[in-house]
N, C-alpha and C positions, 0 to 999 in steps of 0.2 A: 590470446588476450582473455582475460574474465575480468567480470564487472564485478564490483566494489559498493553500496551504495548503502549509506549510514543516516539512520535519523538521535536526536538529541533525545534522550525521553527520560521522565519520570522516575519506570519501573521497568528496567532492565531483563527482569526476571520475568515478570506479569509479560513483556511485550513477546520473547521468547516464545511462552507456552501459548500465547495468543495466537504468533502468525504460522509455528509448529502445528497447535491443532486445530488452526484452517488452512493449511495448505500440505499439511504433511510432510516437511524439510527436515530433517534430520539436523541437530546444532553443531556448529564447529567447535568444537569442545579445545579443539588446540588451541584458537583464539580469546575462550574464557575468560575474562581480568574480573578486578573488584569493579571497576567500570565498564565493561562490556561485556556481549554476548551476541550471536547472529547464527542464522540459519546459513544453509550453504547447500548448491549443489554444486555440478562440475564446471558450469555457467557463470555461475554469480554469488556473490555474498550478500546479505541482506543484516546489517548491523544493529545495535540497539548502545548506544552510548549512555551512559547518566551523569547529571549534570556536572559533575566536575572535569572532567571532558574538555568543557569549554575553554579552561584553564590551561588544561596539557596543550589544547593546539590553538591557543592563542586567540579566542576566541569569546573570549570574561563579556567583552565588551558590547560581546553580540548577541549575549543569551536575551533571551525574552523574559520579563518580568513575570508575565503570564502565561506558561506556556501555550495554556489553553485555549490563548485568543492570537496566538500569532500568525503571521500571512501564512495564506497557501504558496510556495515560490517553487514548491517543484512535487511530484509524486511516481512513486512506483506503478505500473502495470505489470500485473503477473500473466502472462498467454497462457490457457487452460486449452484442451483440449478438442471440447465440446460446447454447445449452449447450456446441457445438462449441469455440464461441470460451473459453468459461470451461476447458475439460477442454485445449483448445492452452496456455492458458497458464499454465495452473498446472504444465503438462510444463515451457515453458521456463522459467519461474521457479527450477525445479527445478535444470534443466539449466545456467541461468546465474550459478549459485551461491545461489539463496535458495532455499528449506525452503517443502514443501508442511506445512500444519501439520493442516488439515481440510480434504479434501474429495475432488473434487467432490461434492456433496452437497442434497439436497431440503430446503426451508428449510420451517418451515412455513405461512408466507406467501407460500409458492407461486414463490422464485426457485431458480438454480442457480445454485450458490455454490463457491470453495475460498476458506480462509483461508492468505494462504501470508505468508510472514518474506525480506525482501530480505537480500543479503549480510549487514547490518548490525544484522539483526534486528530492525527496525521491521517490525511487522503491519500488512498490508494484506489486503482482499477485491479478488478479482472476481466478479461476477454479472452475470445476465442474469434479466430479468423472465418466465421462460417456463423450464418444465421439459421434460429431454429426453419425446419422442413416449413414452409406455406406466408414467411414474412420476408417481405422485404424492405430494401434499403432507401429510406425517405432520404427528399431531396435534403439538400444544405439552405437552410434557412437565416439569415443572418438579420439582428437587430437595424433596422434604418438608423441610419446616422444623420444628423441634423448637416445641414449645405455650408 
């Protein structure tokens, strides 16, 4: 099985070269259209539809007026490597136009984590299954809820 997993965006083009040169994925060029583009490894595919999209799969109905202010309802985590690798790239995330939003940061299930925002403001994670040497895993802390 390989994963599949597609966001609505903008700039098609822009979003490509964006999660290309922070992540280093090579584009699926076989899947190319005037509306898409995606990264790809053996794993998974990572999409970039533009808005007319919405159209082809029936989905007019569902587009956000603004993209820019629409809910969070779901996001990518990419697994890296290292702590190193999460802390490099949530730098050029930054650097490349998208928003460090949390991190880097000890999860309390034991990964390192940032949550960062691509140019176009879809949230994504990267983490790694290992905390840097000398930190560890804070407890789970949860908001009180009223009785």
């Amino acid at each position: 099985m390989k994963l599949f997993v597609n966001l609505f965006c903008t700039d098609i083009a822009a979003q490509l070269a964006f999660y290309q040169a922070l992540l280093g994925l090579p584009e699926d060029s076989h899947s190319r259209s005037p509306i898409y583009r995606a990264v790809e490894t053996e794993h998974f595919q990572f999409g970039f539809h533009a808005p007319p999209a919405y159209g082809v799969l029936q989905l007019a109905d569902r587009q956000p007026a603004d993209p820019a202010s629409a809910p969070v309802t779901a996001y990518a985590t990419f697994m890296l490597d290292n702590p190193s690798e999460v802390n490099a790239a949530a730098d050029r995330a930054a650097a490349l136009g998208g928003r460090i939003v949390k991190g880097p940061y000890a999860t309390y299930y034991g990964q390192w984590q940032a949550v960062l925002a691509d140019p176009e403001g879809h949230m994504f994670r990267v983490s790694t299954g290992s905390l840097p040497a000398g930190v560890e895993a804070p407890a789970l802390t949860l908001p009180a809820t009223a009785p």
